[in-house]
C-alpha positions in Angstrom: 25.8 150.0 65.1 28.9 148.5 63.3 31.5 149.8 65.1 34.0 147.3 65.1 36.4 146.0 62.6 39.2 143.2 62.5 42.1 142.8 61.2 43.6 139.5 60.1 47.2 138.8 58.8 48.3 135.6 57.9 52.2 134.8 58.1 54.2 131.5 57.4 54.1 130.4 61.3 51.3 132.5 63.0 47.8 133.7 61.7 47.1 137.2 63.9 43.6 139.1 64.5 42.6 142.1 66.3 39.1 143.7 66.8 39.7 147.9 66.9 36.9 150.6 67.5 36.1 153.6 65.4 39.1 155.3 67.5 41.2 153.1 66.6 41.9 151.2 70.1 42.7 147.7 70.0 40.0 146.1 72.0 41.4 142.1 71.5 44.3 140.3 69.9 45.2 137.0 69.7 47.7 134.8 67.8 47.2 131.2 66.2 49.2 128.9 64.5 49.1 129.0 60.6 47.7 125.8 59.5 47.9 123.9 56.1 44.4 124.3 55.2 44.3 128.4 56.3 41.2 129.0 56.4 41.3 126.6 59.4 43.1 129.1 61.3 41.3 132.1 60.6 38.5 130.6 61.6 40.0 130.4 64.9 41.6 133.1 65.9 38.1 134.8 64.7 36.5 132.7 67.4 39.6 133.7 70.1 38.8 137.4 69.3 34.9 137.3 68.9 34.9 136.1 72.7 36.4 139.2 73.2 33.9 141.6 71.7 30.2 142.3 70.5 30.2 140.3 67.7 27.0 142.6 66.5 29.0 145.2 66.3 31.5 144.3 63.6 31.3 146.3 60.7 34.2 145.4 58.7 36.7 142.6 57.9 40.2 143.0 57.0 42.7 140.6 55.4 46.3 140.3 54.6 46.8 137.0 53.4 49.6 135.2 50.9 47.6 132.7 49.1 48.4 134.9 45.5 52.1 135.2 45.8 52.4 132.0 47.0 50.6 130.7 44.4 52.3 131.8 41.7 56.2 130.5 43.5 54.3 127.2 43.6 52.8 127.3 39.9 49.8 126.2 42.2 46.3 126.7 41.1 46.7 129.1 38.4 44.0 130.1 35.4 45.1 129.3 32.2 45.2 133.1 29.9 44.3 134.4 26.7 47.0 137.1 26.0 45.9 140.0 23.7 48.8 142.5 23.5 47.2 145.9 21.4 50.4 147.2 19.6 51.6 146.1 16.4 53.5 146.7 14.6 55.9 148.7 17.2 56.6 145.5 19.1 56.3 142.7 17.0 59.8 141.7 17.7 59.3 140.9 21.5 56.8 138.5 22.1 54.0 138.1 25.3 56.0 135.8 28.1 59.4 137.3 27.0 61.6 136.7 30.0 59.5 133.6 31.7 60.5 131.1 33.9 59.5 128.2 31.2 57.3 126.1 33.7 55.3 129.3 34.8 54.6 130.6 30.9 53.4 127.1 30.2 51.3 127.0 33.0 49.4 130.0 32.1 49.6 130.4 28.1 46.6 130.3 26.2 46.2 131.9 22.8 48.3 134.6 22.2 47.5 137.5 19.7 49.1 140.7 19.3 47.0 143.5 16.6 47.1 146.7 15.8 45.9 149.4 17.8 47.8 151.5 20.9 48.6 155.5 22.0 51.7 157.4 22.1 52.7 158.4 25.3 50.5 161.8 25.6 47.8 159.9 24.9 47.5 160.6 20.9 46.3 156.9 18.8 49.3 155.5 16.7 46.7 153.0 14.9 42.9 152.3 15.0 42.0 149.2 17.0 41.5 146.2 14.9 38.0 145.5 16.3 37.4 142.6 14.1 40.8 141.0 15.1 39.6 141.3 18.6 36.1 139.3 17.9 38.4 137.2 16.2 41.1 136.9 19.3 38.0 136.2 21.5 36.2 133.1 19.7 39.9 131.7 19.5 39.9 131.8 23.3 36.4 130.2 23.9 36.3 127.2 25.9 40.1 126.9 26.0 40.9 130.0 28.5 39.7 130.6 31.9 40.7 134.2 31.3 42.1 136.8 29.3 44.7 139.7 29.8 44.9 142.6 27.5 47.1 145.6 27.6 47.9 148.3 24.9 50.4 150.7 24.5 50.5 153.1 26.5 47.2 152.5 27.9 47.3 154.4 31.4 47.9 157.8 29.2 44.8 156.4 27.1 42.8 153.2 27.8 40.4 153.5 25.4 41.8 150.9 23.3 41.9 148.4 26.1 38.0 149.5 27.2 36.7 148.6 23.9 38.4 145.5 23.5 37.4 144.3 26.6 34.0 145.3 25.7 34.1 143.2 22.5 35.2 140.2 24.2 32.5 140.1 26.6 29.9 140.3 23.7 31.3 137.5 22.6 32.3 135.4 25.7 30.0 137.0 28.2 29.6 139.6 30.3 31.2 137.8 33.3 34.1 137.1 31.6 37.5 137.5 33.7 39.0 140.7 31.5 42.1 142.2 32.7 43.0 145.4 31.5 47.0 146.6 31.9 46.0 150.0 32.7 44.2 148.7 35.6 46.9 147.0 37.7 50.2 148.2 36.2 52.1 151.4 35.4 54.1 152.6 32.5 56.3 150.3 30.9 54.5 148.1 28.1 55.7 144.5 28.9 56.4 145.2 32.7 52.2 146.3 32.6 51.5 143.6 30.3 53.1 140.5 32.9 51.2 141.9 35.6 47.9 141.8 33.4 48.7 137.9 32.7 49.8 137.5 36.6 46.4 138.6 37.7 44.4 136.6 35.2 46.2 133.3 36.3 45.4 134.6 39.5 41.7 134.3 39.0 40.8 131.4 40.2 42.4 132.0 43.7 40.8 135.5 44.2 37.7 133.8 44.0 38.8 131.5 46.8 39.9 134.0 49.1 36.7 135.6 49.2 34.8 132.4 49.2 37.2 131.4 52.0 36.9 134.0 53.8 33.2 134.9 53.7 32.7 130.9 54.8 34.7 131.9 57.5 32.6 134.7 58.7 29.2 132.6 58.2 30.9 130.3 60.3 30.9 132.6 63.1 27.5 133.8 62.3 29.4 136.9 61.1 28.1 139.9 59.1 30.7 142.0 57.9 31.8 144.1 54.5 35.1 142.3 53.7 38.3 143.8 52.4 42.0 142.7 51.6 45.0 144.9 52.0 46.8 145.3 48.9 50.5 146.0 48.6 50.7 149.9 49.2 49.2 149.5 53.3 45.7 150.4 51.4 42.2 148.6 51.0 40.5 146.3 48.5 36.9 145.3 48.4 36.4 142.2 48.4 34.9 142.6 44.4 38.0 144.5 43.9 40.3 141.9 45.4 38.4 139.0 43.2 38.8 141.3 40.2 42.4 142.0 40.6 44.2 139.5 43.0 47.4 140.7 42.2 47.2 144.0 43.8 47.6 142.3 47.1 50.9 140.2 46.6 52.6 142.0 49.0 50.0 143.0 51.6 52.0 141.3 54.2 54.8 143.3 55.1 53.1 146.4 54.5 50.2 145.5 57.1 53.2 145.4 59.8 54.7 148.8 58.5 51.5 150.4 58.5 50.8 148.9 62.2 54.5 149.7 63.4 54.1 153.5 62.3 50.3 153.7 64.0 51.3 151.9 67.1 54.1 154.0 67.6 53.3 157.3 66.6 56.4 157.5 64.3 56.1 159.1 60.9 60.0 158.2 59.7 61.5 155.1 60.9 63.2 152.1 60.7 61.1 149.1 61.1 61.7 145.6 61.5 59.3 142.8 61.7 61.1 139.2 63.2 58.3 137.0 63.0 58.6 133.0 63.3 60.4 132.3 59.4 62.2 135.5 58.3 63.1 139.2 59.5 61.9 141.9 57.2 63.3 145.6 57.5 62.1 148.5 55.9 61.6 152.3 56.3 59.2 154.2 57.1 58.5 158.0 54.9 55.4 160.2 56.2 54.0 156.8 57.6 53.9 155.4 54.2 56.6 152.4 53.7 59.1 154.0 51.4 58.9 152.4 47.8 61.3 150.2 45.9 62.7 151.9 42.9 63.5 148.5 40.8 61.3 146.2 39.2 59.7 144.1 41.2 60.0 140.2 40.7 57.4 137.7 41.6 58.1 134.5 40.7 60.5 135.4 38.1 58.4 137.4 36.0 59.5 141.7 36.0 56.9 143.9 36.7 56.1 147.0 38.1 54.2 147.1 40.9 54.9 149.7 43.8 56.2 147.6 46.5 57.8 148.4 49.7 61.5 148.5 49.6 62.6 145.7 51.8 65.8 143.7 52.8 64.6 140.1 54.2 66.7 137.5 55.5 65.7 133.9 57.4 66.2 135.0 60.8 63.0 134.2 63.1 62.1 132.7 66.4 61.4 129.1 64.6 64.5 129.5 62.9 66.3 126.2 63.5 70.0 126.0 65.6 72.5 123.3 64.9 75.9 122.4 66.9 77.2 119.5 65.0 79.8 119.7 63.4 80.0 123.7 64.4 77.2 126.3 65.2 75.1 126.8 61.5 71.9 128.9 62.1 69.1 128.7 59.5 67.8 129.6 56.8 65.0 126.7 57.5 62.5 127.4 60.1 60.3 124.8 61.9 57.5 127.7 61.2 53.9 127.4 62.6 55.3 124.3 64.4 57.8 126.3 66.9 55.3 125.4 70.1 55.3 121.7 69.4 59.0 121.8 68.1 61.0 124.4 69.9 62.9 123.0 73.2 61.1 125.2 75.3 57.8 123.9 74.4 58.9 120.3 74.6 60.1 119.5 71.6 63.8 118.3 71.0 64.9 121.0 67.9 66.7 124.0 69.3 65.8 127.4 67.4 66.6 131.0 68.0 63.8 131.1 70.3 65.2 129.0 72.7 68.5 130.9 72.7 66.5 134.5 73.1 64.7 132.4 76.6 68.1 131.4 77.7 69.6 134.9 76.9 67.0 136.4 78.8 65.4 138.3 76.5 61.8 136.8 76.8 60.3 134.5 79.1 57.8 131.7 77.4 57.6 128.2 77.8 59.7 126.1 80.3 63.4 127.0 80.1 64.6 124.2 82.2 63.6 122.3 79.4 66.6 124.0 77.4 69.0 123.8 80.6 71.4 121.4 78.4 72.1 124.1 75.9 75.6 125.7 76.5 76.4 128.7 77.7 79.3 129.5 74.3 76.6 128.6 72.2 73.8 130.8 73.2 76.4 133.5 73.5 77.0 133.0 70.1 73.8 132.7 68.5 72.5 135.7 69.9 76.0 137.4 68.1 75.2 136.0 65.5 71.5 137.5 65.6 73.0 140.6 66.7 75.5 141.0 63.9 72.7 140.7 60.8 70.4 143.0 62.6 72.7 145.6 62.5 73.5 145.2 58.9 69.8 145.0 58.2 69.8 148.4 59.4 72.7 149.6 58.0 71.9 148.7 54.8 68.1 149.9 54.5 69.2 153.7 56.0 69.2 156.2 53.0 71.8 158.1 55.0 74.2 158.1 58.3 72.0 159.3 60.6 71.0 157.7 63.5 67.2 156.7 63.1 64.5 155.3 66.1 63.5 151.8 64.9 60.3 150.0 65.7 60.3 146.6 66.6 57.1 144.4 65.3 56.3 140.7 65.2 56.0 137.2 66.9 60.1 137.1 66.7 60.8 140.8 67.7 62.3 139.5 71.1 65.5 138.8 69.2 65.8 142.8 68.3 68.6 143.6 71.0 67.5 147.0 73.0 71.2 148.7 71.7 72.0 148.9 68.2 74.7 151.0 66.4 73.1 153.4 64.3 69.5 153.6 66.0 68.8 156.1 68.2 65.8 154.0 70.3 64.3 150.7 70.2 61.0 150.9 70.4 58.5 148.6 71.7 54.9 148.1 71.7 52.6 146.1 74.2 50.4 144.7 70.8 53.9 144.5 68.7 53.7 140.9 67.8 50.5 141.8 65.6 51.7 145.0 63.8 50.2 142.9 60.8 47.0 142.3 61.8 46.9 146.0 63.6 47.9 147.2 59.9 45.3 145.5 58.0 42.7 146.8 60.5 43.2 150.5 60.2 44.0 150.5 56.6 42.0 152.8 54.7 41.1 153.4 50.7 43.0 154.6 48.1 43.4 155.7 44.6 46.2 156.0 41.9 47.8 157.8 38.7 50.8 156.5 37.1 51.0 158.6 33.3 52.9 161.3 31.5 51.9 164.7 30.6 52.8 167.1 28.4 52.4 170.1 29.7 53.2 171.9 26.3 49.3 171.2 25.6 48.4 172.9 29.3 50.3 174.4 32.4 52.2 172.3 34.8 49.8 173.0 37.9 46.8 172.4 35.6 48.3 168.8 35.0 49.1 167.9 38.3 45.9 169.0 39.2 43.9 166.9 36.5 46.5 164.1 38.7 45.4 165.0 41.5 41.5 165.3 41.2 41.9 161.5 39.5 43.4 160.0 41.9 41.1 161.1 44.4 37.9 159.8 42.6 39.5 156.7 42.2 39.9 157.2 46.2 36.3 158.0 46.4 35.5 154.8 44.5 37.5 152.5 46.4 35.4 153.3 49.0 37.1 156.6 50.9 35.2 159.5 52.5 35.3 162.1 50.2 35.3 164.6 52.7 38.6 163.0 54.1 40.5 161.7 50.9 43.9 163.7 50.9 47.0 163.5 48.8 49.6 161.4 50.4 52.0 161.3 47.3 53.3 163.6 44.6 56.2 162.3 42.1 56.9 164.3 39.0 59.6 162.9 36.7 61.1 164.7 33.8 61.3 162.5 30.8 63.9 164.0 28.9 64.1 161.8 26.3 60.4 162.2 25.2 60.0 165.0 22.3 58.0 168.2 24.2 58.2 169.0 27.9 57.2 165.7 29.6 56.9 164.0 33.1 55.8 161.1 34.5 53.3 162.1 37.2 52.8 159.4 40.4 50.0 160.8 42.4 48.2 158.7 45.1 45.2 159.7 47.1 43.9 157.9 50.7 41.1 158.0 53.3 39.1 156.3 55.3 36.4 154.1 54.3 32.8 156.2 54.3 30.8 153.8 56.4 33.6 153.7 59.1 32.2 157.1 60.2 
């Protein structure tokens, strides 16, 4: 019976897995360094926590991972895209790639086309689609793109423009085409929509290897499992999903701790902060959900509009590197997944902020008479120093003046002092330092609507209903029990400056997965 499921997360400096049951009780977890080729290290901490367990009973593999977002900071291994923006005339005067950092659009840019076609924003067609301009928009793009993005106006009110033309293209380029559609991996806002469309195109190529990656790493093991990846809302991707639409998962990893940090607490509204060996991330925590950034979201330098989690980072972690000379200067560069061949402790001659946290006494680990030459005035203030932007952290990612219980997550969460002003409780967990991997393990499916309504045409409830009922198939699809899919989100918005009586409606379904029952 596949009972079983792990979760793997991996960060900058550690790669974490667990193995859970169907009750969600954390039956093994172990840590491994993060190593240039990654797939190296998930291999092995697969084979630390399949010693652990029956590996015949592993139904499911989850993983949080970083490969998209870091490739597109790196312009690394991106697809080159055909851009086919449905839309004129409204928005001839603002090109595809607007906004760009100049190496990234030129990494990516194939033929670029924008025709007529598009919907107002109840859903209404402005134009017909110019099907022949789309057969023509596809033949440009053969053999000289590996794939093409395509967004319309307006398109999650109405997709049918964007449905067709995807369908023409793959008469004429195949049906295994890579087609993104905007409506499937973007909200409202045409051009915000339309870079995440071109995002996950030139993100096609590493999807692919993901999946490959990972299921090589299951085979490995002689490892049958379904395979998922967390995407950026704490929520599940199949692995054809997660080839399909790569972007979704760009920020899987903080989320996966979030998630982990509100399960392994019990805490429904918190503060939580995740110190692991690179960088401190601190966010908040609404019905168990991470709350949600209300500003575009940047990636790479390129606006779009994903729902992320609204988080304050900073480079403070236990590899984060200490220097004395000529004065105390702490960070922001991290010796990372090398902190237990670098750090004094371990041996190693450069002195981070895990060697002050040993010689403060906040957590025993390696041999700390191997840091005995570090003076007293400089641990004393280091740890200040660590003290001070922790408070601030949480100070600034509060919505109000109240004093809130925070939970403390992560490899680096020994430098989270037990006292802070402004939180009611520290709280600890025994499996804290892999929150990540605990989150990516217990995630469960989910679907989505982002679109206005005018409810002129019908009444209010029956609209949020429609919402409702939509995002819950796309729940159902995703993979979630339909007899346990509930509504986790509700946001109606009044657009005032729309003609009628309008509103954006946000609606977001989640369960768990069917065959985890």
């Amino acid at each position: 019976m596949s009972s079983l499921r792990i979760g793997i997360d991996v960060g900058g400096t550690n790669t974490d897995a667990v193995a859970v049951d169907v009750q969600g009780n954390v039956l093994s977890s172990h840590k491994s360094a993060t190593t240039p080729e990654v797939f190296d290290g998930i291999r092995a901490v697969l084979a630390d926590v399949l010693a652990d367990v029956d590996r015949g009973s592993v139904g499911q593999v989850m993983l949080g991972t970083t490969h998209p977002v870091n490739a597109i900071i790196r312009r690394k291994d991106l697809a080159r895209v055909g851009i086919l923006r449905i839309a004129a005339p409204a928005t001839l005067s603002i090109s595809p790639l607007a906004g760009w950092p100049r190496d990234l659009a030129q990494a990516v840019r194939g033929h670029v086309e924008i025709i007529r076609g598009g919907h107002e924003y109840e859903g209404t067609e402005i134009n017909p689609l110019d099907e022949d301009a789309v057969r023509r928009f596809a033949e440009e793009c053969r053999d000289r793109v590996d794939a093409i993005a395509l967004t319309g106006v307006t398109s999650p009110a109405n997709p049918d423009h964007e449905i067709r033309a995807a369908q023409i293209i793959r008469e004429v380029l195949g049906e295994d085409f890579a087609v993104t559609m905007g409506h499937e991996v973007g909200g409202l806002g045409l051009l915000e929509r339309e870079n995440s469309a071109i995002l996950n195109g030139a993100l096609r190529f590493v999807g692919e290897g993901i999946v490959t990656g990972l299921e090589q790493a299951l085979a490995s093991h002689q490892l049958e499992a379904s395979i998922y990846l967390t995407q950026n809302d704490g929520t599940l991707l199949s692995a054809a999903e997660a080839v399909r639409r790569p972007i979704l998962t760009i920020g899987s990893g903080p989320t996966n701790s979030m998630r982990g940090a509100a399960y392994l607490s019990g805490l429904s509204d918190a503060i939580v902060m995740d110190v692991g060996g690179t960088s401190a991330d601190v966010g908040l925590l609404v019905d168990g959900f991470p709350r949600t950034s209300a500003l575009a979201v940047e990636i790479g330098g390129v606006r779009t509009n994903y729902r992320m989690p609204d988080l304050i980072s900073i480079g403070l972690g236990g590899g984060t590197i200490v220097r004395t000379d000529p004065e105390l200067s702490i960070g922001p560069d991290s010796v990372g997944y090398r902190l237990t061949e670098q750090a004094l402790v371990f041996g190693g001659d450069i002195l981070t902020l895990s060697d002050l946290s040993v010689l403060a006494g906040r957590i025993t680990m390696g041999e700390p008479a191997r840091a005995a030459g570090v003076d007293r005035a400089t641990v004393d203030a280091g740890i200040a120093w660590v003290d001070d932007r922790i408070q601030v952290l949480t100070d600034r990612i509060k919505a109000a003046r109240v004093d809130m219980p925070l939970i403390a997550v992560g490899g680096g969460a020994h430098l989270i002092p037990d006292k802070i002003p402004g939180v009611s409780t520290v709280v600890r967990h025994e499996h804290a330092a892999v929150a990540n991997a605990i989150g990516a393990a217990i995630a469960e499916a989910s679907g989505s609507v982002d679109r206005a309504y005018r409810f002129g045409d019908s009444s209010r409830e029956a609209c949020l209903d429609e919402a409702k009922q939509a995002a819950t198939e796309a729940a159902v699809r995703a993979g979630a029990d339909p007899a346990l899919v509930r509504i986790t989100t509700v946001n109606e918005i009044p657009m005032a400056y729309m003609p009628g009586d309008c509103a954006r409606v946000q609606v977001k379904a989640v369960g768990p997965l069917l065959d985890q029952n």
